[in-house]
C-alpha positions as CSV (number, residue, x, y, z in Angstrom):
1,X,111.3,89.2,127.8
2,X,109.9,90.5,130.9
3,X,107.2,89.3,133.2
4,X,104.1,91.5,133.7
5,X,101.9,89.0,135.2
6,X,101.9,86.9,138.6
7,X,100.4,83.5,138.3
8,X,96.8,83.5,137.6
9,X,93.8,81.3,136.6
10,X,93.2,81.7,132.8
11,X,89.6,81.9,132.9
12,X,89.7,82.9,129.3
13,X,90.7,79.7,128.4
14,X,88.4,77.7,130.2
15,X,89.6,78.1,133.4
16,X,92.0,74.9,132.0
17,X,95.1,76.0,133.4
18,X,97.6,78.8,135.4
19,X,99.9,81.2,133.3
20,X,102.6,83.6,133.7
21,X,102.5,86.3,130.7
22,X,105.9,87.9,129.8
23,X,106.2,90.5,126.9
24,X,108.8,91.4,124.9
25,X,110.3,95.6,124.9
26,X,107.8,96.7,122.3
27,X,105.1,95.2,124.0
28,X,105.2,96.5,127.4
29,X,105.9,100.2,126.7
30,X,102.8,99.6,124.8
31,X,101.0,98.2,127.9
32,X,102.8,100.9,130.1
33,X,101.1,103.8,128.1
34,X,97.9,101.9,127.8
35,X,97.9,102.3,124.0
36,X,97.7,100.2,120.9
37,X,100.6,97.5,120.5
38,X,102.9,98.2,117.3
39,X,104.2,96.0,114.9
40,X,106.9,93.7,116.2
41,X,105.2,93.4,120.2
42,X,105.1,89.8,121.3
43,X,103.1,88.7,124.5
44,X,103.9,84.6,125.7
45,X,102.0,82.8,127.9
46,X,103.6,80.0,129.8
47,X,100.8,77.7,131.1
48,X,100.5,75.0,133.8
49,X,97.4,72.6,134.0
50,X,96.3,70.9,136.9
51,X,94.9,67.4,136.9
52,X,94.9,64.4,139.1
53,X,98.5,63.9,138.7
54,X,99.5,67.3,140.0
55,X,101.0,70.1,138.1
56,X,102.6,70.1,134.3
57,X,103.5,72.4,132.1
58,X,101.2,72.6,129.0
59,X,103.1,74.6,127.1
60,X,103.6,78.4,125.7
61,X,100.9,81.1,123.8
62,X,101.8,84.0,121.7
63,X,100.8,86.2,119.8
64,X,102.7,88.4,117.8
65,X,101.6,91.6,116.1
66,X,103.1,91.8,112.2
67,X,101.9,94.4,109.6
68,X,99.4,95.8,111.7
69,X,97.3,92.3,112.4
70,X,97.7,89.9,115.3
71,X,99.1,86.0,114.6
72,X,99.0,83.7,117.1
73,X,100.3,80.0,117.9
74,X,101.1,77.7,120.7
75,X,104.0,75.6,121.6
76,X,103.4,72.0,123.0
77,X,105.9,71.2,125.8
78,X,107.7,69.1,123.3
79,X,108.2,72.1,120.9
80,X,105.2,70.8,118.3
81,X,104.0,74.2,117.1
82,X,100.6,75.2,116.1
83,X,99.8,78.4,113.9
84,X,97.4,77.2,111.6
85,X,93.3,77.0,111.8
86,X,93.3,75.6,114.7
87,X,94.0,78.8,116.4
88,X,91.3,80.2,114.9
89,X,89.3,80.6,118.1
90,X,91.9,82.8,119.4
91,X,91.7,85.4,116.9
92,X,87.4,84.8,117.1
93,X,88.0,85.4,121.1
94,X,90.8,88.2,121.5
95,X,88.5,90.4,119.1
96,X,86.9,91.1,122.0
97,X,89.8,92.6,123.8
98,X,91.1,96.3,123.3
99,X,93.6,96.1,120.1
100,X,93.2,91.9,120.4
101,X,95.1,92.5,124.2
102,X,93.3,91.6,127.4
103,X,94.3,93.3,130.7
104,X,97.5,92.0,131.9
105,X,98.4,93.1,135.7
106,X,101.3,92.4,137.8
């Protein structure tokens, strides 16, 4: 995995939290050449909330191309993972990216 992203706010998920994106091989060669991610590109993104009590982490995002369509998931900081319906909203929300991906800069 390699980082492509410095710290930001992620205002696309309700400004709730800082991430860090890494990508896997597949996927940055993809973001690299600005094109269309292929089957087997995975994009994580490690969050950190900030609340009264200071910083935590809140856990990982991914999303995984497979077969040509985009799954997605999330992994609670004590490794309780999520891939069902409640994930919907991602899918709704990353339609409106290019190929389900929005901009990721160093």
């Amino acid at each position: 995995m390699v980082q492509v992203s410095n710290r930001f706010l992620s205002d696309g998920h309700g400004e709730r939290f800082d991430a860090v994106v890494w990508v896997n091989a597949a996927a940055q060669s993809a973001l690299r050449a600005q094109r269309q991610m292929e089957d087997g590109a995975l994009l994580i993104e490690d969050t950190t909330a900030h609340d009264a009590g200071g910083e935590r982490p809140t856990g990982l995002l991914l999303m995984e191309k497979r077969q040509g369509q985009w799954s997605f998931a999330s992994v609670a900081p004590d490794g309780a993972t999520v891939a069902d319906r409640r994930v919907t909203p991602c899918v709704t929300c990353h339609r409106d990216a290019r190929d389900s991906v929005f901009p990721v800069t160093r």
